[in-house]
C-alpha positions in Angstrom: 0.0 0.0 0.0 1.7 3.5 -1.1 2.0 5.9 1.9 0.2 9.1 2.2 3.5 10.8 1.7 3.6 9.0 -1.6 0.5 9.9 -2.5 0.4 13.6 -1.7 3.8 13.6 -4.0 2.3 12.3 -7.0 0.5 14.8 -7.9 4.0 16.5 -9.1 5.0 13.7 -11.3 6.5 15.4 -14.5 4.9 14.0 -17.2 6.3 10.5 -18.8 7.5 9.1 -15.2 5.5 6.2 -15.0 3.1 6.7 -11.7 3.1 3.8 -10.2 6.9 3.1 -10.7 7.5 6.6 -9.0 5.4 5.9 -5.9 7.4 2.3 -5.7 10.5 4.2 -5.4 9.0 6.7 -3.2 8.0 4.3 -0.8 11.5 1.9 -1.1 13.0 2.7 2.2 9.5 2.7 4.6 9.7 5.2 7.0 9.5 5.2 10.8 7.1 6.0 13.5 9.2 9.2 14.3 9.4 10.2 10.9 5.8 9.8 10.5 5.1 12.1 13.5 7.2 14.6 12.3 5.6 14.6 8.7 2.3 15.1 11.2 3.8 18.3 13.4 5.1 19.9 10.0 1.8 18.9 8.4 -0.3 20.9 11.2 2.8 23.6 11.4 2.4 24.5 7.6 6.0 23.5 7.2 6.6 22.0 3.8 8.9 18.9 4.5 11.3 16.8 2.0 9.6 14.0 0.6 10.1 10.2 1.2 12.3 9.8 -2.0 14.6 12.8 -1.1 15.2 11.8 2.2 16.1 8.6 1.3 18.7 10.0 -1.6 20.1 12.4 1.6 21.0 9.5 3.7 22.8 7.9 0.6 24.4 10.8 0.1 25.3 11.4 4.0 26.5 7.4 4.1 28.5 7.7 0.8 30.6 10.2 2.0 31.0 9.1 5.9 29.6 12.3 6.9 30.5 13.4 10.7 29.8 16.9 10.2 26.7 18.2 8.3 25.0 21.5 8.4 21.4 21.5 7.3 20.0 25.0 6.4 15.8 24.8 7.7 15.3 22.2 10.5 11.7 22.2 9.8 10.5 19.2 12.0 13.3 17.2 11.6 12.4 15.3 8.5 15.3 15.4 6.8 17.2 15.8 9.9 16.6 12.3 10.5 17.4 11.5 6.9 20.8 13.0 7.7 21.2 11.5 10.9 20.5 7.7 9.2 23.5 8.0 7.2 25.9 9.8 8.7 28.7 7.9 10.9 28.1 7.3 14.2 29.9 9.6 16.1 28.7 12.6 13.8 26.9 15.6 14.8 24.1 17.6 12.6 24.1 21.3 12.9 20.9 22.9 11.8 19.5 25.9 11.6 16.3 27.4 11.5 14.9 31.5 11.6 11.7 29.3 13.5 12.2 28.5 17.0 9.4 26.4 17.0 10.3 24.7 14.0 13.6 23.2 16.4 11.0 22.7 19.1 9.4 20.4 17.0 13.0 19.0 16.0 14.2 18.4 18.9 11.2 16.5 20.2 11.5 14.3 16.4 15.1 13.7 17.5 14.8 12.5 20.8 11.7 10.8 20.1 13.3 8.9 17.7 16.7 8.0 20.3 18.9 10.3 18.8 21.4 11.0 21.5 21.4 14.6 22.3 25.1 15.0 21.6 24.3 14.2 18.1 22.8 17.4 16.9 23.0 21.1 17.6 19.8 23.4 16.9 20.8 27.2 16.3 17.6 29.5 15.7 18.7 32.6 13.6 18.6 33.9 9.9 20.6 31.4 8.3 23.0 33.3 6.3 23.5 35.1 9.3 24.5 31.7 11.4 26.6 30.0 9.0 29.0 32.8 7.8 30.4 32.0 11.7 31.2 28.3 10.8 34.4 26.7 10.3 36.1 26.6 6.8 36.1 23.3 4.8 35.0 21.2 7.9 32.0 20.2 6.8 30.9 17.0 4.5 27.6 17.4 3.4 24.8 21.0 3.6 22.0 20.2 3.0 19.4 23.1 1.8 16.0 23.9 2.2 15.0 27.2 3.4 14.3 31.0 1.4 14.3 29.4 -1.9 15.3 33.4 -3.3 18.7 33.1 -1.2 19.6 29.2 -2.5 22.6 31.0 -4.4 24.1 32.3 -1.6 23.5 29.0 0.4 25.6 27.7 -2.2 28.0 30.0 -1.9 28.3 29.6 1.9 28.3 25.9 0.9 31.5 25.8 -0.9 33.5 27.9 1.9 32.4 24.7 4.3 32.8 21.2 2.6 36.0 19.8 2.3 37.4 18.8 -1.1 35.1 15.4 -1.6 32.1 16.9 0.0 28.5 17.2 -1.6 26.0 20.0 -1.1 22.2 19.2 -2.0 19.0 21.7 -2.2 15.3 20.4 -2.0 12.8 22.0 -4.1 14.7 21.7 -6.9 11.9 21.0 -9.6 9.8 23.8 -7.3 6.4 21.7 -8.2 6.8 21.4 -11.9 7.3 25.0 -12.3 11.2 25.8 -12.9 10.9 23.5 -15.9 7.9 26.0 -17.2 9.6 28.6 -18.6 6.5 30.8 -18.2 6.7 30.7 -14.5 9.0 33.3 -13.2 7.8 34.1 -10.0 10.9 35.0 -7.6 11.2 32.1 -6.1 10.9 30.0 -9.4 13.7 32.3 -10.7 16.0 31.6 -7.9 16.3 28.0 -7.9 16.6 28.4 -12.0 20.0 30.9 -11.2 21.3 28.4 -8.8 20.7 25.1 -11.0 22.4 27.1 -13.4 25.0 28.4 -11.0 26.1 24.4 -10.4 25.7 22.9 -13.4 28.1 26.3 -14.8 30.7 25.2 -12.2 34.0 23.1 -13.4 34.5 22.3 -9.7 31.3 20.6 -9.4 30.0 17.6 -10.1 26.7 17.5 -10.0 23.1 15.9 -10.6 19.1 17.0 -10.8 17.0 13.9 -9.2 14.0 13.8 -10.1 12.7 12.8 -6.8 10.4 13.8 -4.5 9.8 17.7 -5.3 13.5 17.5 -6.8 16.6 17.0 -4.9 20.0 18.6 -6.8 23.3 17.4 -5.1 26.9 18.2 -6.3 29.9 17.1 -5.3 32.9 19.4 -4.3 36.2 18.1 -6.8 39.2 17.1 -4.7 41.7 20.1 -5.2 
């Protein structure tokens, strides 16, 4: 039986994506009782969170690379803050930020709920470009974004003064429900993920990719200097 996450997501299928193949790889990986409550909290908080695809693709990607230090840019619930926290090592800590207090309320709860020690994760509340300007140079493995789509760019930018060579830096929202690949949408927001798709896919020392899951998750991949 597809999940109601599944089901809510379908209705952004891009055309020629076979529906019933999508929601089989939507629904892959299952998803916890924890995660399910915090789909509920974000679901009566009006918080858009990442879909069951792109969560799964985000602990590949924290797994792949032995993440033990992530920043995540919008805690929301703690969705994907879970997501992080499935594939990163052991011993690793997620920082994540949020301009919502009450967004890392809610995240906090998720993470304990779900026996995340609390040693394991560190919940700053402020504007986010604001917050990570102050963080450490190249110590970072993975960002993860998914807050003010209009400043994705300078996330990225941010992004690339914090991974280490080898790291990978996703944003959710990348297909912004079908409309960046409508070239007559160009609402603000719509416009900003298009200048930062093209801002990666422009940059030699990138390696990058545009799944087409959930609502669009793009990941690249910092070069090795």
């Amino acid at each position: 039986m597809r999940t109601a996450a599944a089901r809510h997501w379908e209705g952004i299928i891009a055309t020629g994506i076979d529906p019933a193949s999508w929601a089989y790889a939507e629904d892959y990986t299952g998803e916890t009782e924890a995660v399910t409550g915090a789909r509920a909290s974000a679901a009566d908080s009006g918080v858009s969170a990442i879909g069951p695809g792109a969560a799964s693709a985000l602990s590949v990607l924290a797994a792949a690379v032995g993440a033990k230090s992530v920043v995540e840019i919008g805690t929301g619930t703690g969705v994907s803050g879970l997501a992080l926290l499935r594939g990163m090592r052991p011993d690793g800590t997620l920082t994540t930020v949020d301009i919502d207090a009450e967004n890392q309320r809610l995240a906090r709860k998720t993470f304990l709920d779900a026996g995340v020690p609390a040693n394991r994760f560190r919940l700053i509340a402020g504007s986010a470009l604001d917050v990570v300007t102050r963080l450490t140079d190249g110590h970072y493995d993975l960002v993860f974004c998914d807050a003010d789509k209009r400043e994705y760019t300078a996330y990225l930018h941010e992004a690339l003064r914090l991974l280490r060579p080898g790291g990978v830096v996703a944003f959710d929202n990348a297909l912004h429900a079908g409309r960046v690949a409508d070239p007559s949408q160009r609402d603000p927001d719509t416009t900003a993920v298009r200048d930062l798709i093209r801002a990666i896919r422009d940059d030699d020392d990138l390696v990058s990719a545009l799944l087409p899951c959930g609502d669009g998750l793009l990941a690249a991949v910092k070069r090795a200097e």
